[in-house]
MIDOTI-141666 format. One record per residue (C-alpha): chain; x, y, z; residue in one letter. Coordinates in Angstrom, 2 decimals, padded with zeros to 5 digits. Layout:
BEGIN
chain:A, X:X, Y:Y, Z:Z, resn:a .
...
end
This chain:
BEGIN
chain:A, X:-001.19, Y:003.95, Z:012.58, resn:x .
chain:A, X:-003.06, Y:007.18, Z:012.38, resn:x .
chain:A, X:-000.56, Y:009.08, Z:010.44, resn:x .
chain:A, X:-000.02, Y:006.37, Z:007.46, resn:x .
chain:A, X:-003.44, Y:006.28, Z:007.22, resn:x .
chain:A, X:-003.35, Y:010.03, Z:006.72, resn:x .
chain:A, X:-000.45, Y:009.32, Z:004.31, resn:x .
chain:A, X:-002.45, Y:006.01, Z:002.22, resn:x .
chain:A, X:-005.46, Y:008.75, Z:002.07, resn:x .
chain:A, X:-003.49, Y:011.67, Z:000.76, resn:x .
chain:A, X:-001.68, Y:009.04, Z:-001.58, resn:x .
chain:A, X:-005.30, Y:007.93, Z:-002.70, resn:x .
chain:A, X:-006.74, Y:011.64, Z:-002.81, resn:x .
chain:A, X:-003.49, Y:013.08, Z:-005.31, resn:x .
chain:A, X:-003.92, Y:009.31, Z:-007.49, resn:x .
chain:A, X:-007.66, Y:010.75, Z:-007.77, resn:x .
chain:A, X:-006.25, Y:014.40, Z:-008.75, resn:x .
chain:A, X:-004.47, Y:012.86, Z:-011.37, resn:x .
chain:A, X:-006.98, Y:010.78, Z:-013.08, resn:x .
chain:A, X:-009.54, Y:013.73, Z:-012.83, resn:x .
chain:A, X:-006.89, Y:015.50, Z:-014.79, resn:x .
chain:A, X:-006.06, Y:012.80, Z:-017.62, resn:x .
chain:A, X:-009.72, Y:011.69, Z:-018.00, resn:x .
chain:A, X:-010.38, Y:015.48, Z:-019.13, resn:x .
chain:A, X:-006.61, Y:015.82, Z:-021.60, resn:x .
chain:A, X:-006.42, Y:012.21, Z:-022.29, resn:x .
chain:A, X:-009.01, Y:012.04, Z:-025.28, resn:x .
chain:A, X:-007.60, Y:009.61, Z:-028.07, resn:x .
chain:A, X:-003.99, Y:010.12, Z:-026.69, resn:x .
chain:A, X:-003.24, Y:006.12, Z:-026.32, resn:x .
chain:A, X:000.02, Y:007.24, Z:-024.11, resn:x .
chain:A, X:-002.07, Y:009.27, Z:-021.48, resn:x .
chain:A, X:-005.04, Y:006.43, Z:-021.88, resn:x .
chain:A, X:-002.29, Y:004.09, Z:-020.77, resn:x .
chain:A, X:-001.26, Y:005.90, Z:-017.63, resn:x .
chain:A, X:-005.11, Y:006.72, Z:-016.58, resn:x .
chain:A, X:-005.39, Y:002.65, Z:-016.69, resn:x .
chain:A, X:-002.09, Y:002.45, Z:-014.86, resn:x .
chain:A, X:-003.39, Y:004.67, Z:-011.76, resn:x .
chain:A, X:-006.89, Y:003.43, Z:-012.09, resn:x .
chain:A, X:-005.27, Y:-000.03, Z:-011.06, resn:x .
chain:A, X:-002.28, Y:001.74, Z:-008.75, resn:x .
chain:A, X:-005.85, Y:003.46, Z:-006.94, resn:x .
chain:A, X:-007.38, Y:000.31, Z:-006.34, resn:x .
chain:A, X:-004.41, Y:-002.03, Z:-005.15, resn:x .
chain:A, X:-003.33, Y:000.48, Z:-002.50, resn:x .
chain:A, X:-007.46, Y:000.93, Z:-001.72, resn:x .
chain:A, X:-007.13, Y:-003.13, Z:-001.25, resn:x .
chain:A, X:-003.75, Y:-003.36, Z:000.63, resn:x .
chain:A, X:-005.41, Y:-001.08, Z:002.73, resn:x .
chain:A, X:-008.51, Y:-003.09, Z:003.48, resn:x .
chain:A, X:-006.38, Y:-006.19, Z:003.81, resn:x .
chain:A, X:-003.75, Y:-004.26, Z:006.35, resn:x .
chain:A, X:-007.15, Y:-003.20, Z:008.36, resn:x .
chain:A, X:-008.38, Y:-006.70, Z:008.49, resn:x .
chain:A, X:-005.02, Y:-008.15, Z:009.44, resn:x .
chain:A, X:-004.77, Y:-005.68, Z:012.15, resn:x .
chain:A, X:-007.98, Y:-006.23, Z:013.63, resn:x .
chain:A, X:-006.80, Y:-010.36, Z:013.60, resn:x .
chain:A, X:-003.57, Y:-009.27, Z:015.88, resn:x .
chain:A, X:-003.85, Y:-009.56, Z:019.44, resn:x .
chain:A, X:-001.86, Y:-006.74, Z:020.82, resn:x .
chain:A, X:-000.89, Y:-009.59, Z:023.62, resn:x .
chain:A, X:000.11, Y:-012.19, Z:022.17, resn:x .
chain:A, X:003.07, Y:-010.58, Z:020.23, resn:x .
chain:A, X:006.15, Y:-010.94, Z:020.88, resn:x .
chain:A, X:009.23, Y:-009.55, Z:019.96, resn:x .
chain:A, X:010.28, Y:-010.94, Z:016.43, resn:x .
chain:A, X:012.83, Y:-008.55, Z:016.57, resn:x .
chain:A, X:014.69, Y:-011.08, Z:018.57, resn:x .
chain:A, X:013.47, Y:-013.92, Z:016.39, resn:x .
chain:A, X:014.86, Y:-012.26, Z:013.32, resn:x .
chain:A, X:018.33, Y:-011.91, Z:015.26, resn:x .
chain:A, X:018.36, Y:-015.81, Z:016.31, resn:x .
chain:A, X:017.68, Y:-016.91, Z:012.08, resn:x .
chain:A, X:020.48, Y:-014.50, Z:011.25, resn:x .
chain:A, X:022.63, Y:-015.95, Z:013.97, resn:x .
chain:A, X:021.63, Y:-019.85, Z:013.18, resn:x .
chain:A, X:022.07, Y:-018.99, Z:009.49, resn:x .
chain:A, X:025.69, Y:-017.38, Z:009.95, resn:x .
chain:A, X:026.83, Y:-020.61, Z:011.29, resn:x .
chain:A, X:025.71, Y:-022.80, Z:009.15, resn:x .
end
């Protein structure tokens, strides 16, 4: 977990580069306007995913999975014969 959140922050930290960069060039360019709105709203729906993958980790009781890797293989299996 440690190194995608590493990953998600340097994601979130070169996203920031970039709109430092086209808020000072962008001016009345509507095409660079229109991709500082684009990673405004990129910035903030991988800052929420985030949040919402923290929360829903927190929810998980490390013992009470199980191993859906198996459960996955029994659907494929039940859906092969049908």
């Amino acid at each position: 977990m440690i190194s995608s959140d590493i990953d998600i922050d340097k994601l979130i930290d070169d996203i920031e580069q970039q709109i430092e960069v086209l808020t000072a060039i962008a001016q009345d360019n509507n095409i660079l306007t229109e991709q500082l709105r684009l990673l405004h709203e990129s910035r903030e729906a991988i800052v929420n995913l985030q949040l919402e993958t923290e929360r829903l980790a927190e929810l998980i009781d490390p013992d009470d999975l199980t191993d859906h890797s198996s459960i996955l293989d029994r659907h494929r299996l039940t859906e092969g014969n049908d």
